[in-house]
C-alpha positions as CSV (number, residue, x, y, z in Angstrom):
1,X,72.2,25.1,50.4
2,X,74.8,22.9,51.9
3,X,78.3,24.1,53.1
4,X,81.3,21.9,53.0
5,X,85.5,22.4,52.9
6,X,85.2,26.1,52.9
7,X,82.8,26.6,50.1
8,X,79.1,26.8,49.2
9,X,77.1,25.1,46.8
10,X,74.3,25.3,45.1
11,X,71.2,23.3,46.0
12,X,71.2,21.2,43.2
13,X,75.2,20.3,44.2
14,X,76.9,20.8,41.2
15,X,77.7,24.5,41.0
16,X,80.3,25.8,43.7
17,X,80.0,29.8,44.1
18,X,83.7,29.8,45.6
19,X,84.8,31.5,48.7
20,X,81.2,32.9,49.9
21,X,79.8,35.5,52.9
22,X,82.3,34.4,55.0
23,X,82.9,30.9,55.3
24,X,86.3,30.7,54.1
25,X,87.9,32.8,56.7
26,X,88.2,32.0,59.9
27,X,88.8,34.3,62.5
28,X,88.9,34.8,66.5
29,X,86.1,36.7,68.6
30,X,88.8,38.3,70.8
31,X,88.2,42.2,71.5
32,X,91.2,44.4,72.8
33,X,90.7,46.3,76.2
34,X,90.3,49.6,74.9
35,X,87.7,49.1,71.8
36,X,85.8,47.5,74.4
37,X,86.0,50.5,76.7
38,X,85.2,53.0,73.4
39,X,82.1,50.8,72.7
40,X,80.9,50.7,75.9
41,X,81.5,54.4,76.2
42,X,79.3,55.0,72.9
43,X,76.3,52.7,73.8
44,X,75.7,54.3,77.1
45,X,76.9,58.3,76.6
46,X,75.4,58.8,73.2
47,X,71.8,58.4,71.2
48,X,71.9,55.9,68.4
49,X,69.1,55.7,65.3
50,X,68.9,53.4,62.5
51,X,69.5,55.6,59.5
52,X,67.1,55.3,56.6
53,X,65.8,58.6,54.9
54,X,61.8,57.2,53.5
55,X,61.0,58.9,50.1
56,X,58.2,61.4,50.5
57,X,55.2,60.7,48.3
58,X,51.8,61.2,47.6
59,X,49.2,59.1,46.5
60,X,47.4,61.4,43.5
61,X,43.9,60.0,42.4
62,X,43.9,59.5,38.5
63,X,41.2,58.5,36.6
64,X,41.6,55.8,33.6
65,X,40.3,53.4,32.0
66,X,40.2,52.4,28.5
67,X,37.2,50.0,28.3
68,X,37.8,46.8,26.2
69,X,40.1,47.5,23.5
70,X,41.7,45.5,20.8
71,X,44.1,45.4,17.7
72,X,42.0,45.2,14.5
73,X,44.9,46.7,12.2
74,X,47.0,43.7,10.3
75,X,50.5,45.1,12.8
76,X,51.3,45.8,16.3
77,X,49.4,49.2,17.4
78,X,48.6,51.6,20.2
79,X,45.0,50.8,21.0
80,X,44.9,53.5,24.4
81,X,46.4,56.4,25.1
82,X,46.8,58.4,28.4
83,X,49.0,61.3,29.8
84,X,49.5,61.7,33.5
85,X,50.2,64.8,34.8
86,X,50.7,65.9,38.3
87,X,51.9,69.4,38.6
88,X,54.7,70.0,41.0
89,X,55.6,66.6,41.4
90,X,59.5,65.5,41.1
91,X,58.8,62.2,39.9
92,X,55.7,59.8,39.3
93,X,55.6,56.0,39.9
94,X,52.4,54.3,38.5
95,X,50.1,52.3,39.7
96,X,47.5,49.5,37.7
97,X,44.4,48.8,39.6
98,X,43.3,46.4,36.3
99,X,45.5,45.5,33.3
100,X,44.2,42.6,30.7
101,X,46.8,41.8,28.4
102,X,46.1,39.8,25.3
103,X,47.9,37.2,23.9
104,X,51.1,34.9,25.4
105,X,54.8,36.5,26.4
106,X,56.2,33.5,24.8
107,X,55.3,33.5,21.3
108,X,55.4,37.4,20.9
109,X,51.7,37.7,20.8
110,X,51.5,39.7,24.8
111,X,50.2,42.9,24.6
112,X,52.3,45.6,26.8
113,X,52.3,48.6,28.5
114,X,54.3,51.4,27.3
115,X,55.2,54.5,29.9
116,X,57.4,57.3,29.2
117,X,59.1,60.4,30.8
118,X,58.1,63.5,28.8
119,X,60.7,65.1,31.0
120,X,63.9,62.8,30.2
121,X,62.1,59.8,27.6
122,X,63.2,57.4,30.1
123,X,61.0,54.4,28.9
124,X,59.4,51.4,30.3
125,X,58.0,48.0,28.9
126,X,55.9,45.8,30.7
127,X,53.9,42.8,29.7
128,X,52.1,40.5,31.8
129,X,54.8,38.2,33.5
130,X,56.8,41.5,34.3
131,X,53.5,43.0,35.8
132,X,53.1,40.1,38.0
133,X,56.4,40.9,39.4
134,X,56.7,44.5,39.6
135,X,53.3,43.9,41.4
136,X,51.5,46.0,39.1
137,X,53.6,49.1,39.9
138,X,56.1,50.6,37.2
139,X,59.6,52.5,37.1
140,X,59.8,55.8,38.7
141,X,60.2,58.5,36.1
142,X,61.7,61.9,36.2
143,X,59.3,64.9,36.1
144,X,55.4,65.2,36.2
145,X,54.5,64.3,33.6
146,X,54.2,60.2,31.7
147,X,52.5,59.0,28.9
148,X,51.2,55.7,28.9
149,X,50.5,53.2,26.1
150,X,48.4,49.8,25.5
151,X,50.1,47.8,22.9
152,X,48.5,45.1,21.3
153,X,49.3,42.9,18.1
154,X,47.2,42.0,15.3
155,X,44.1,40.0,16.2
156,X,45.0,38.6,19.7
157,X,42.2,39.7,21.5
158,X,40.5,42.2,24.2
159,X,42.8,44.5,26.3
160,X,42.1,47.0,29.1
161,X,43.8,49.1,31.6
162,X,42.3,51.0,34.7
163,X,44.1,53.3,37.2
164,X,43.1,54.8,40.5
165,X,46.1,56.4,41.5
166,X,49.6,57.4,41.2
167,X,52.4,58.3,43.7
168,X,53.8,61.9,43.3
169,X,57.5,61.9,45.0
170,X,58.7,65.3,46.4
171,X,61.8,66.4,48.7
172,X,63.1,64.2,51.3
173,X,64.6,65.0,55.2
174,X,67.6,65.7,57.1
175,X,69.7,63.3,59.5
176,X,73.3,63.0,60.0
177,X,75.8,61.5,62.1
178,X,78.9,62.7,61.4
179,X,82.1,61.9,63.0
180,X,84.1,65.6,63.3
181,X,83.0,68.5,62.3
182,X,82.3,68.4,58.7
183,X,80.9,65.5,56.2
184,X,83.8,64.0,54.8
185,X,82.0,62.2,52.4
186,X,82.7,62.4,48.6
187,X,80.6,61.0,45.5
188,X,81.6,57.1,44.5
189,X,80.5,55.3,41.6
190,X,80.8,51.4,42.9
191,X,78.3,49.5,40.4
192,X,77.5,47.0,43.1
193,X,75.4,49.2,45.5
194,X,72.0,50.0,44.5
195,X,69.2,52.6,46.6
196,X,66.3,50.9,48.1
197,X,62.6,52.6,47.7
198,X,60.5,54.3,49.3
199,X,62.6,52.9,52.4
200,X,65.5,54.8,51.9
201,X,68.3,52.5,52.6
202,X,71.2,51.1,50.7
203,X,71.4,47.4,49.5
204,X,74.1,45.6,48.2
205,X,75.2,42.9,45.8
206,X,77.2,39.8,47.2
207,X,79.7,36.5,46.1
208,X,76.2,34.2,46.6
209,X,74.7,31.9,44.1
210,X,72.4,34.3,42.7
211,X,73.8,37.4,43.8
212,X,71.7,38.5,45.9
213,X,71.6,41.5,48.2
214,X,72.1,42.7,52.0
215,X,70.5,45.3,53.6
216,X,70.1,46.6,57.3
217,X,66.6,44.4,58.8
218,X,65.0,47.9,59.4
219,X,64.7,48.6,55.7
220,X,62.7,45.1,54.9
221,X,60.3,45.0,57.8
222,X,57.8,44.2,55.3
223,X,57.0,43.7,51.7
224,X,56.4,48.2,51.3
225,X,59.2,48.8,52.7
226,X,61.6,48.0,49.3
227,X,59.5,48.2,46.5
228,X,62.0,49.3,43.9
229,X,65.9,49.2,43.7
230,X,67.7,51.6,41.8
231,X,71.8,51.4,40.5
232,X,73.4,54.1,38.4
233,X,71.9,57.0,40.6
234,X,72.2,60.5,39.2
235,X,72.5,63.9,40.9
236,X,69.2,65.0,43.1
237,X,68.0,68.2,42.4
238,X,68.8,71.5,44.4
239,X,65.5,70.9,46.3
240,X,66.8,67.8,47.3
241,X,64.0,66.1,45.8
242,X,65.1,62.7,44.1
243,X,65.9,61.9,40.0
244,X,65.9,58.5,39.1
245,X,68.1,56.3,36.9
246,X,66.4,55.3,33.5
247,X,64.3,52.1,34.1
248,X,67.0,49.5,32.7
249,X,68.6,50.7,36.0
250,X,65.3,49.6,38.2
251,X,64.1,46.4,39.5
252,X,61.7,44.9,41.5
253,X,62.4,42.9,44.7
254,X,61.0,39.7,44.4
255,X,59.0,39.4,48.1
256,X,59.3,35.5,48.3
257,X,62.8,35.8,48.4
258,X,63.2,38.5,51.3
259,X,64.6,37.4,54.9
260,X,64.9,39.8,57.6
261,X,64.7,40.0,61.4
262,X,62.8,43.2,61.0
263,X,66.2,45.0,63.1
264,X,66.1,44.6,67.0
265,X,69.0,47.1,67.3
266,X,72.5,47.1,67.5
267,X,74.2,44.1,66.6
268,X,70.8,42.4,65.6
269,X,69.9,43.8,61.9
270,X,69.8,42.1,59.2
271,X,68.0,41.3,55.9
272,X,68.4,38.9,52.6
273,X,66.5,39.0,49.5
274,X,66.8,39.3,45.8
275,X,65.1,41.5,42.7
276,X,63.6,40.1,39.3
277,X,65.5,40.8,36.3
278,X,65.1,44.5,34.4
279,X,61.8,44.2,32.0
280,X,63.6,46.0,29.2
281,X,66.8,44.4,29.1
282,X,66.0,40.9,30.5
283,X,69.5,41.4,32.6
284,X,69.9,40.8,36.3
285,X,71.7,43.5,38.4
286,X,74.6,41.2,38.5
287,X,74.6,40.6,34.8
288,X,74.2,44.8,34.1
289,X,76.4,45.6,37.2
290,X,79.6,43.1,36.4
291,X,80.5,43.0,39.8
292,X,79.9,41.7,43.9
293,X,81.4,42.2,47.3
294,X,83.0,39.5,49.0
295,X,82.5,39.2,51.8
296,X,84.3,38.0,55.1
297,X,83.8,37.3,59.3
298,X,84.8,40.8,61.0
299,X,88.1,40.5,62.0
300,X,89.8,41.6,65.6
301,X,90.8,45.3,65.7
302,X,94.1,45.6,64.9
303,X,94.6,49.3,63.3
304,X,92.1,48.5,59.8
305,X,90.4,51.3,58.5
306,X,86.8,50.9,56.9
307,X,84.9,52.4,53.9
308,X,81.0,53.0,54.4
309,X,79.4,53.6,50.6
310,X,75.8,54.3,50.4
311,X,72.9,56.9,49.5
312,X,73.0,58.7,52.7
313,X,70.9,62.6,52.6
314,X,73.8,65.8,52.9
315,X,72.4,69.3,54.3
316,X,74.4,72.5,54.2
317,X,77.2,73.3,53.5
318,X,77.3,70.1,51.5
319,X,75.2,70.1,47.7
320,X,71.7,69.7,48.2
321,X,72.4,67.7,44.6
322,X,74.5,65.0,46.9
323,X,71.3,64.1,48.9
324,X,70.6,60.4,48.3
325,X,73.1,59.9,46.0
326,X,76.3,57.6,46.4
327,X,79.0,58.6,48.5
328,X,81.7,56.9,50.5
329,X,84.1,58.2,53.3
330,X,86.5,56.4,55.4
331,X,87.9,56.2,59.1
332,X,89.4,54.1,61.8
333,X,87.6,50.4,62.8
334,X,86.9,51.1,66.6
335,X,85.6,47.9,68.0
336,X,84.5,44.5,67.3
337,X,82.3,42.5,70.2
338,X,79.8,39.9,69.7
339,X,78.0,40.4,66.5
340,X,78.5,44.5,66.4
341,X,81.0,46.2,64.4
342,X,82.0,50.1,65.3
343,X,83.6,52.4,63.1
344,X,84.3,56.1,62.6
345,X,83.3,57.1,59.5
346,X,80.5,59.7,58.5
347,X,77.2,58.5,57.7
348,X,73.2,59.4,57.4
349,X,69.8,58.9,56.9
350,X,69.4,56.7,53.9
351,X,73.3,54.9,54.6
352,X,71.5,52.0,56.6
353,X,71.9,48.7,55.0
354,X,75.3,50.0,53.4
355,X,78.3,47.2,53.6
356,X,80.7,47.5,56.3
357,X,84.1,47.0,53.9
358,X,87.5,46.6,55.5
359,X,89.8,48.6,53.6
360,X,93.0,46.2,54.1
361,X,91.2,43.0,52.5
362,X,88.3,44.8,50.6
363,X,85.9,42.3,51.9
364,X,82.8,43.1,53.7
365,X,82.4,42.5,57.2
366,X,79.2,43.8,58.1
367,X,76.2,45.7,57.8
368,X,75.9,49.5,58.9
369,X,72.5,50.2,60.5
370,X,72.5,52.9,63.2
371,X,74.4,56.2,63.4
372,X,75.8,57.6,67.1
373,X,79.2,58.7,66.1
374,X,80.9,61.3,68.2
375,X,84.6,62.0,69.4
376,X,84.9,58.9,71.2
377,X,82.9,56.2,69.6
378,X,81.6,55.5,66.3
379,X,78.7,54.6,64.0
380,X,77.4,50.8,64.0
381,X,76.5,47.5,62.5
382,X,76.0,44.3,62.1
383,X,78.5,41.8,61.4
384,X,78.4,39.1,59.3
385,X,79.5,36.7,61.9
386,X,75.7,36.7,62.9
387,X,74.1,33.6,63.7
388,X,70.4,34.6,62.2
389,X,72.1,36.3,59.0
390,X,74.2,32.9,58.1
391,X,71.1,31.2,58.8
392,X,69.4,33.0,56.2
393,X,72.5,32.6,53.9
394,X,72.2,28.9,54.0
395,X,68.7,28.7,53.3
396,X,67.6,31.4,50.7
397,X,64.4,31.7,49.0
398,X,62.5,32.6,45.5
399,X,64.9,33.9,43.2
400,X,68.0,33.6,45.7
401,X,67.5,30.3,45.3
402,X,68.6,28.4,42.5
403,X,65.9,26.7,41.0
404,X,63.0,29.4,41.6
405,X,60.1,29.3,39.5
406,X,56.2,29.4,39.8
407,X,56.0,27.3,36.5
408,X,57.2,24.6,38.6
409,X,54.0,23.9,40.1
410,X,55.4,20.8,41.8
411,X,58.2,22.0,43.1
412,X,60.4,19.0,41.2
413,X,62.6,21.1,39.7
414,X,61.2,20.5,36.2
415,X,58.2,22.2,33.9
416,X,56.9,19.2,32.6
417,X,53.3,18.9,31.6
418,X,52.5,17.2,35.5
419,X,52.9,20.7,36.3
420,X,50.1,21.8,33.9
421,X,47.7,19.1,35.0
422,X,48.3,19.8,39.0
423,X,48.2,23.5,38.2
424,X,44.7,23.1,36.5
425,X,43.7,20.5,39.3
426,X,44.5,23.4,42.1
427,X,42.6,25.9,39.6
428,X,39.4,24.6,39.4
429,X,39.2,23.8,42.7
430,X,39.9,27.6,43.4
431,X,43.0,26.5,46.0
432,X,45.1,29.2,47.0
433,X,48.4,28.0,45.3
434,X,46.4,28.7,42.0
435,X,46.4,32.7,42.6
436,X,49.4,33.0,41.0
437,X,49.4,37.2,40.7
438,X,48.6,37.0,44.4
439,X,45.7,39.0,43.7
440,X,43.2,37.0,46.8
441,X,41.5,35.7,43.8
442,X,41.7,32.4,41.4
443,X,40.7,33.3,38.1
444,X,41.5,33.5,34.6
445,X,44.4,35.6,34.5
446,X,46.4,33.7,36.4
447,X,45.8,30.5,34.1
448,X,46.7,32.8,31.5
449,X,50.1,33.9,33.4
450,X,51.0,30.1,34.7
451,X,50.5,29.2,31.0
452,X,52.9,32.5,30.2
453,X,55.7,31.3,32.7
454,X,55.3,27.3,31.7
455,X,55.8,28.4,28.1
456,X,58.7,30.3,28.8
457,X,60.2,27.6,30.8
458,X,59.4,29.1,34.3
């Protein structure tokens, strides 16, 4: 991406996103006396912590496997049935060790997986191209029990499915840092913040190209730490264990895209990346959601007050039904110095990564990544004035950029047959470009999945 007169375009230079992550404001570095003194005061006389609340799971052996089957019937069938069940558990996310699909995504032929809540019928869909990115994981689904389908249509060939193992989610942990003495938070409903999994942060849309999200660097060290991203949360349950929204409100982070600094503490944590689009309504978040921050360079103090919204965890006397679920409360902006941002507003585990938003402009400013609040300091994060963060900004990758797609074997911007005949060229001599399901091997299903996305267009 290139920036010029206040705006940012698009890499191909034709598509202005208007007034982006704060280029279009420009503001001074200066720092009153006093905010300097309260941050200085919190940094030395209190204990700070990044704040992320990691869902508890279990990895349950399961054993499946459906052999070769196919669809001999004249119409689309169920050709394998299986029911997992694992008692006690709160909610199941599945795992595919093996899935052949038959058949292409873009003709209508594909064989799917289907996967269902008995608990809630939340439903999922997933055919080969979705597989690839959901990185043969599913939704999460409510309650211990999910039945799972092979569908295949008429005469399209061999199909199977093997599983090893699920993970079994149960109740999560306690950590607060609250600023007086109660948790002023209430529930909020803003449709542009989403909870990260199993990391436990909060991740949010913004005014990019591709609107794309932000989170705290802690919560992206690496490609397990966000492996789902939820929007629409409902209620926990009173064991504080999580529910999940159905899976039109899930999607998978797409790992090319992601950009962090892995967090190196306060002032210094930051991450960038971007999700796929739902399986079962073909939407992105932004498309489902309707809606972004803008965003904005932090501004001097000067009496502002700032909102924190995110999926922090509650403990008594607070619902155990709040725990992870969206809430927002708001205090006084404390103090602004180099790239860290200092508020007093109550937050907790599972609020890192939540936007910084400056109640007098409703921009963001920042992102919140460690707790530390008492009577004369605050909480703290990152501003968006970073160096590193704008860096990543500029430059973004896989589906935060604008022309991402693995059919696009040469990288021209076009899916043309050269990219067939180069993509067959790097197959057969087994190069590692040609593993395109990233699976360490190149083999037939990932002709059959380049051939899937070149079909398709991408």
């Amino acid at each position: 991406m290139r920036r010029a007169s206040g705006l940012v375009f698009c890499s191909t230079g034709k598509k202005a996103c208007g007034n982006h992550h704060a280029v279009h404001r420009s503001v001074g570095f200066s720092l009153c006396v006093a905010g300097l003194i309260l941050l200085t005061n919190a940094h030395v006389g209190y204990a700070q912590s990044t704040q992320t609340a990691p869902l508890i799971t279990e990895t349950m052996p399961v054993k499946v496997d459906s052999g070769l089957v196919e669809n001999t019937t004249d119409q689309q069938a169920v050709v394998f049935t299986t029911r997992i069940f694992i008692p006690g558990a709160d909610a199941i996310r599945l795992t595919f060790d093996k899935v052949v699909l038959s058949g292409l995504v873009s003709d209508g032929s594909s064989s799917f997986l289907r996967m269902r809540s008995t608990l809630d019928n939340g439903e999922q869909r997933l055919n080969a191209i979705h597989l690839l990115q959901w990185k043969n994981t599913s939704a999460f689904f409510n309650g211990d029990e999910v039945i799972v389908e092979l569908v295949a249509q008429p005469g399209t060939g061999l199909n199977r499915l093997v599983m090893r193992s699920v993970q079994a989610e149960f109740a999560p942990f306690t950590d607060e840092s609250i600023c007086g003495d109660t948790d002023d938070r209430e529930l909020s409903q803003d449709p542009r913040m989403a909870r990260l999994l199993p990391v436990g942060c909060t991740g949010w849309m913004i005014d990019d190209c591709n609107h794309c999200f932000l989170t705290a660097g802690h919560c992206a060290r690496g490609s397990n730490y966000i492996t789902l991203v939820e929007f629409n949360v409902p209620l926990s349950n009173h064991n504080r264990s999580l529910n999940h929204p159905p899976p039109e409100d899930q999607y998978a982070p797409d790992n090319t895209s992601r950009q962090s600094n892995g967090g190196q503490g306060i002032g210094n944590d930051y991450a960038y990346f971007g999700v796929f689009p739902n399986p079962n309504t073909g939407l992105t978040p932004y498309e489902a959601q309707g809606d972004a921050f803008e965003t904005a360079l932090p501004p001097p103090v000067d009496g502002q007050r700032i909102n924190i919204t995110g999926y922090g965890v509650t403990s008594p006397p607070e619902p155990n039904e709040w725990t992870q679920v969206q809430k927002e409360n708001d205090g006084p902006y404390v103090s602004f110095s180099g790239t860290t941002v200092s508020y007093q507003v109550d937050t907790s585990g599972g609020n890192s990564g939540s936007p910084v938003l400056d109640l007098e402009t409703g921009e963001a400013i920042g992102i919140h990544t460690h707790g530390g609040c008492n009577s004369s300091g605050g909480n703290f994060g990152t501003g968006l004035n970073h160096p590193g963060l704008q860096m990543f900004l500029d430059n973004p990758l896989g589906v935060c950029a604008e022309t991402a797609c693995l059919a696009d074997f040469n990288g021209d911007g076009l899916v043309d047959s050269e990219d067939v005949i180069l993509f067959v060229n790097a197959w057969s001599q087994k190069e590692a470009d040609a593993d395109i399901n990233e699976d360490g091997k190149v083999d037939v299903q990932d002709i059959t999945l380049f051939l899937n996305l070149w079909s398709d267009g991408c």
